[in-house]
C-alpha positions in Angstrom: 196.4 109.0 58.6 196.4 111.8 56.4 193.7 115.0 56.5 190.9 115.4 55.0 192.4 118.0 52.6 195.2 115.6 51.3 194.2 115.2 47.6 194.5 111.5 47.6 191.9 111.7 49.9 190.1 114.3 48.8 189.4 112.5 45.2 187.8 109.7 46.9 185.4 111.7 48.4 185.1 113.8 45.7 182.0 112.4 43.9 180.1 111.9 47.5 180.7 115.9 47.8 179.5 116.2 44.3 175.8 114.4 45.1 175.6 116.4 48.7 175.7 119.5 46.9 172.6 118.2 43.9 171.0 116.8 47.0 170.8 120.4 48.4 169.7 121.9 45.6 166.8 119.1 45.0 165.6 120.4 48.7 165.5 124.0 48.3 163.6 123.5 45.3 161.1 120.8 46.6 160.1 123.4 49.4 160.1 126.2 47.2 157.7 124.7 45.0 155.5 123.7 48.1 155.2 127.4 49.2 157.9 127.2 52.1 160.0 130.1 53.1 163.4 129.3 54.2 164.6 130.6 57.8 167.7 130.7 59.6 168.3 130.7 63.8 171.3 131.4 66.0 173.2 128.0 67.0 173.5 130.0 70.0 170.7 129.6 72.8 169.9 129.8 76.2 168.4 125.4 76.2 170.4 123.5 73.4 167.1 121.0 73.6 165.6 119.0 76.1 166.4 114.9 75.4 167.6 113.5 78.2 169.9 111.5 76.4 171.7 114.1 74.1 174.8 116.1 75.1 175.4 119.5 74.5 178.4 121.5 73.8 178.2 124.9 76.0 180.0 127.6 75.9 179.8 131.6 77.2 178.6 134.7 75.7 180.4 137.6 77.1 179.2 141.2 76.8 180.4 144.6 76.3 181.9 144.7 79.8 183.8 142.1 81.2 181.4 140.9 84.2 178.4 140.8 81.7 178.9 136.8 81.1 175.9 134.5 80.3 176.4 130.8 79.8 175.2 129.9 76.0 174.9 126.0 74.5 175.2 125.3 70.7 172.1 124.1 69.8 170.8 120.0 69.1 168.1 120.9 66.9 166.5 124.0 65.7 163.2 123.5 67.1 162.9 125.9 70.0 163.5 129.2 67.5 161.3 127.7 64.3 158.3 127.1 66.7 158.5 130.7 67.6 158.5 131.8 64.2 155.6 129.4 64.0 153.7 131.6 66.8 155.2 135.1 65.2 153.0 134.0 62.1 155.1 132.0 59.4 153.0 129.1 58.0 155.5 126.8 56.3 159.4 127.2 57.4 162.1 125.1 56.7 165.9 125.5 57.6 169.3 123.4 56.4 170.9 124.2 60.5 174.0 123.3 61.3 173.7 121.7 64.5 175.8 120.1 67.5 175.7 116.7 70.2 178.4 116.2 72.3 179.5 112.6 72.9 178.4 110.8 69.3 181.1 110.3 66.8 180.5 106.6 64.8 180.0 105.9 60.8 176.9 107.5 61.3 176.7 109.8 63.6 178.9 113.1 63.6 179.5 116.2 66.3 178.5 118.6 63.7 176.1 117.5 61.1 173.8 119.3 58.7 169.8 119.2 59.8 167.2 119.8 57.4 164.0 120.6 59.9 160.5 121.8 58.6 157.5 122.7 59.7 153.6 123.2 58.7 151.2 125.1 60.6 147.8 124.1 60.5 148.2 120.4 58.7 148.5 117.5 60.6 151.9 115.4 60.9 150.2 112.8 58.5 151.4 115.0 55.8 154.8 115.2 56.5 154.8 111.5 55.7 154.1 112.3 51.9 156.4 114.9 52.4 159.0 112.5 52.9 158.5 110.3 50.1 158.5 113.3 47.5 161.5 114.8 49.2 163.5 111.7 49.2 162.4 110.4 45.4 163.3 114.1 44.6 167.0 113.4 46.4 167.4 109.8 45.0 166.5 111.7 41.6 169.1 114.6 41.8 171.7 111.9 42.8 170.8 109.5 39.5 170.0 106.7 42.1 167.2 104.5 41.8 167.9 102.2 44.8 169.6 102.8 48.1 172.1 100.5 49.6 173.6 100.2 53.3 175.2 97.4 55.1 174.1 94.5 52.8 170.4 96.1 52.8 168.8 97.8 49.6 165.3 99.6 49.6 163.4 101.4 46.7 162.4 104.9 47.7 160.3 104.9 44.4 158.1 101.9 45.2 155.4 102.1 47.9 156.6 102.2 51.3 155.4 100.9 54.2 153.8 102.1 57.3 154.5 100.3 60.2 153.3 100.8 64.1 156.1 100.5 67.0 153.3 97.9 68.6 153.3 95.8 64.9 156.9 96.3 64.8 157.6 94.8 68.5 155.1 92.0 67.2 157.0 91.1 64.1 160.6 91.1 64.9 160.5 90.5 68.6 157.5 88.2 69.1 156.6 90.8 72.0 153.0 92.4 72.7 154.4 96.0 73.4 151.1 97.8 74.8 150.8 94.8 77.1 154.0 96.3 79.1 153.0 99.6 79.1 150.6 101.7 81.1 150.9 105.0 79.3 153.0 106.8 81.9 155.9 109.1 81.8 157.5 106.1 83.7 156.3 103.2 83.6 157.0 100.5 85.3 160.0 98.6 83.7 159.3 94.6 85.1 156.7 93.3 82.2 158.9 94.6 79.1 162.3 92.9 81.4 160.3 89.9 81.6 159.3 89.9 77.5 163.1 90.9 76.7 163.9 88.1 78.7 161.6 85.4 77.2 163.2 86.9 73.8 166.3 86.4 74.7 167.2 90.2 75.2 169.8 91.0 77.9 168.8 93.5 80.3 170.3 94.9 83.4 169.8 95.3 87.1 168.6 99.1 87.2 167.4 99.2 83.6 164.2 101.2 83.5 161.3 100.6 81.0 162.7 102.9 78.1 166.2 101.3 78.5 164.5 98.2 77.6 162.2 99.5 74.9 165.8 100.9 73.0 167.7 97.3 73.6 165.3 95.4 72.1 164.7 98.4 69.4 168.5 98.4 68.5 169.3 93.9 68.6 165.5 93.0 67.3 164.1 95.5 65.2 165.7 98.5 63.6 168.5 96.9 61.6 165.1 95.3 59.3 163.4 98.5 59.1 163.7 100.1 55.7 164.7 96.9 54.0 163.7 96.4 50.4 161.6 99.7 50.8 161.6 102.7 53.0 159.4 102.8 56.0 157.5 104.7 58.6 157.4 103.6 61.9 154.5 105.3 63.9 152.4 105.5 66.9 155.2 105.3 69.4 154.4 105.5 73.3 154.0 108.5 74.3 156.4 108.2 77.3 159.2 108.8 74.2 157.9 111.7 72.6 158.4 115.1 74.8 157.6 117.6 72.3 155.1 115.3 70.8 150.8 115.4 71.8 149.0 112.5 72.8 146.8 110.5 70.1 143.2 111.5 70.1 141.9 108.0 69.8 144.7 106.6 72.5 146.3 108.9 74.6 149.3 106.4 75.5 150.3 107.1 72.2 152.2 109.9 70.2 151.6 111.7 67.0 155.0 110.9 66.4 157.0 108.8 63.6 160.5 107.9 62.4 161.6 107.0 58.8 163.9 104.4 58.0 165.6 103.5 55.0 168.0 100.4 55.1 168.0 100.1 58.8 169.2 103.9 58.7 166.9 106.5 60.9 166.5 109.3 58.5 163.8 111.0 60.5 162.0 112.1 63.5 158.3 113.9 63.2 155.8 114.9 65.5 152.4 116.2 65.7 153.7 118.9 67.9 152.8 119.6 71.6 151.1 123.4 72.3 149.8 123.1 75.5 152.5 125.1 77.5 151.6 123.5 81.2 152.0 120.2 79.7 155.2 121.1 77.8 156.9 122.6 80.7 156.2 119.2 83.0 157.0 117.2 80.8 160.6 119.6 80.1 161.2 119.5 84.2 160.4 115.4 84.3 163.1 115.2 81.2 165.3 117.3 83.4 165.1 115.0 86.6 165.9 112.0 84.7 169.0 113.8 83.0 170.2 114.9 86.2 169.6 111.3 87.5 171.5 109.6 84.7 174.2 111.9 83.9 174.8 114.5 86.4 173.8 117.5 84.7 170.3 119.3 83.5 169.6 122.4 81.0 168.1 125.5 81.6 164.9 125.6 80.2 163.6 127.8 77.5 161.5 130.4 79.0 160.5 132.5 76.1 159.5 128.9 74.2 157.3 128.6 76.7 155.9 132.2 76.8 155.6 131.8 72.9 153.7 128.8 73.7 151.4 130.4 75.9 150.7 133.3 73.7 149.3 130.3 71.3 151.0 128.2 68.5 149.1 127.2 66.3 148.5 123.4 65.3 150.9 122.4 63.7 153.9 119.3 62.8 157.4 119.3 62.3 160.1 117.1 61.3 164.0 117.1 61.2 165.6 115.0 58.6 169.1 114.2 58.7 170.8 115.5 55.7 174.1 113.6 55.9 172.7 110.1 56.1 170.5 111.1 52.8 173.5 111.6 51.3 174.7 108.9 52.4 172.1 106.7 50.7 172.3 109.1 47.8 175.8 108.7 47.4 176.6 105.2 48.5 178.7 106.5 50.8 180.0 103.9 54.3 181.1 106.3 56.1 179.6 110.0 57.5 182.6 111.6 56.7 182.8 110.8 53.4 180.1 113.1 52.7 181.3 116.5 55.0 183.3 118.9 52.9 185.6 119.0 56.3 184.8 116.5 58.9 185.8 117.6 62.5 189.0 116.8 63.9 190.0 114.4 66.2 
């Protein structure tokens, strides 16, 4: 197949290219006009992120003499460095970070792919749901789109969008009582959600634990209707799949935590974030043990996060929105690729 930079190819993905850049100019100016400043932080760093289900690349940092070697990762989201910035005193951040997981290439998901993440001290994560809906009508705007299509589904970012719980979710599309299963643990126990999947029709697996399930049923019941005919917010999740994420006031087995969808496409991923630095680090070392469990490997954690922690972030919420898959939906683009001004090789 020929490369990327073959101009047959090329002019195909021309126009896609064309909205990507109008899309990034519609974001700098939506967070200029809300009083944002823009940052930028090292891909470089000592924890590349703590999900226990993403995959880092790592690599070395070597020194000014040859036995002064440290072992570096690239990082899987910026969070770690804009929360410190968050502590050293900046109010309102955002960042467009290049960003890196090992072990995901698909029409949607790329090794290195373009992360728009921002973050508001002192406002709830509430907000950053309006935030979305400006910030995506202000893409779709740039782009000269009115509607979004994906995979035979269409939404209307410019009509009112819906917010939807992960328990009303689980109750619509599954016909499952999701709180019923779940205790509120970090692991909970996995045999009343197996038993649901199964009386759903589900599959599950001998070994499968509780969030295995949660995910299955997530990815053959529920997400590919999420977003359709307009864009929605799906909230409230457990709180046993929100690490960086504090508990609900009013129910503490839940998260201050939401995802967007848009055409059965995640766009998003916000929380109302965690500053308690005991809880952060058990729940970083319980992350940890599971890795190690499922994949034979852990990261180091991030000591000075956890310092900055301690010296006191302030209340605040963050989000990371993907940038490619906007343009995606901007563009009417199929494929990731389409929409990378050089996609990686291999």
């Amino acid at each position: 197949m020929p490369s990327f930079w073959h101009p047959d190819i090329f002019a195909r993905r021309r126009p896609h290219l064309a909205v990507r850049s109008r899309v990034l100019g519609a974001v700098r100016r939506f967070f200029e006009e809300q009083g944002f400043t823009e940052v930028e932080t090292p891909c470089l760093q000592v924890s590349p992120g703590m999900e226990p289900h993403l995959h880092a690349f790592a690599t070395e940092l070597v020194g000014p003499h040859p036995d002064e070697r440290r072992r570096l990762h690239l990082h899987t989201s910026p969070e770690f460095a804009m929360k410190k910035l968050l502590v050293a005193g900046m109010p309102r951040i955002f960042q467009l970070a290049r960003v890196f997981r090992n072990a995901e290439r698909s029409a949607t998901h790329h090794p290195e792919f373009t992360m728009l993440e921002w973050y508001r001290a002192g406002e709830g994560y509430r907000t950053l749901v309006q935030d979305c809906v400006d910030l995506v009508r202000a893409a779709a705007e740039a782009a000269g789109r009115r509607r979004f299509a994906f995979r035979g589904l269409e939404c209307d970012p410019f009509a009112p969008w819906r917010v939807l719980t992960v328990q009303d979710a689980f109750a619509e599309y599954a016909g499952i009582d999701l709180l019923a299963t779940y205790d509120g643990s970090h692991e909970p126990d996995p045999a009343p959600l197996v038993a649901e999947a199964a009386r759903v029709g589900v599959r599950t697996g001998a070994g499968d634990r509780w969030e295995d399930v949660f995910f299955r049923i997530m990815f053959e019941r529920i997400e590919l209707y999420l977003g359709a005919g307009v864009p929605c917010v799906l909230t409230d999740y457990p709180v046993c799949m929100a690490a960086l994420s504090r508990p609900k006031p009013e129910d503490p087995r839940l998260a201050e935590r939401f995802e967007l969808y848009a055409c059965g496409l995640e766009l998003a991923n916000a929380f109302g974030e965690l500053t308690d630095p005991v809880a952060q680090r058990a729940r970083f070392e319980a992350d940890m043990e599971l890795k190690e469990r499922l994949y034979g490997e852990r990261f180091p954690v991030d000591e000075d996060f956890l310092a900055a922690l301690e010296h006191g972030m302030p209340e605040s919420s963050g989000i990371a929105l993907g940038i490619d898959r906007l343009v995606m939906l901007c563009s009417g683009a199929e494929e990731i690729d389409d929409v990378l001004w050089a996609p990686v090789a291999g």
